[in-house]
C-alpha positions in Angstrom: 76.5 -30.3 56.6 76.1 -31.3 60.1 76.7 -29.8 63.6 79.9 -32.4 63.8 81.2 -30.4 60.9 80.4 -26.7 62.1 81.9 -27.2 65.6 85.2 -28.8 64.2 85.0 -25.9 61.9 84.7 -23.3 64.6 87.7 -25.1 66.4 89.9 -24.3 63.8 88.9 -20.9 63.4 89.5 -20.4 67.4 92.8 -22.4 67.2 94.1 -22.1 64.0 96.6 -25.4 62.7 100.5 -23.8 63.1 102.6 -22.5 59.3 104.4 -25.7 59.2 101.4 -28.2 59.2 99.4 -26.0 56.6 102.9 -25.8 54.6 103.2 -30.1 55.0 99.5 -30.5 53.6 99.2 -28.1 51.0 103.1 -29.6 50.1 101.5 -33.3 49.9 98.2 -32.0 48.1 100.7 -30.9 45.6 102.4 -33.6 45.5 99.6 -35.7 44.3 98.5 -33.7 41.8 101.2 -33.1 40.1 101.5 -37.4 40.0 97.8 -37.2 38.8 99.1 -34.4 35.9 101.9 -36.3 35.0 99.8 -39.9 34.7 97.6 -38.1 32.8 99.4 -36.2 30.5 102.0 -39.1 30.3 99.9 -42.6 30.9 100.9 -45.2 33.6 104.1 -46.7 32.6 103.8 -50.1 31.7 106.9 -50.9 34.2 104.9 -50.9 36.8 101.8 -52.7 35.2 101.6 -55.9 36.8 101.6 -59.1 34.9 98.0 -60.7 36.0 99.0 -64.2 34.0 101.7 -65.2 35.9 99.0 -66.1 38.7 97.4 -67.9 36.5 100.4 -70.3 35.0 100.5 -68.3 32.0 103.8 -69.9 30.3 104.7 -67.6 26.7 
């Protein structure tokens, strides 16, 4: 770790981030994993799969 690090770390010590910001991150961190648990425990829908042959003239 550097000395960047440990004096941005000390900053927030002395002057703490206020309840609503900590409430919006830890709200968007659970956010995402809970779209990472449901890809995972449900796969990527094939909806929104796109179709890499219609670049390439692909005609069925």
């Amino acid at each position: 770790m550097n000395t960047r690090w440990l004096l941005k770390m000390a900053r927030w010590a002395q002057n703490p981030p206020s309840p609503a910001k900590v409430k919006f991150v830890l709200g968007i961190v659970v956010l995402c994993l809970a779209l990472a648990a449901y890809e995972h425990f449900y796969g990527w829908p094939d909806a929104l799969t796109p179709n890499r042959d219609v670049h390439r003239g692909y005609k069925p």
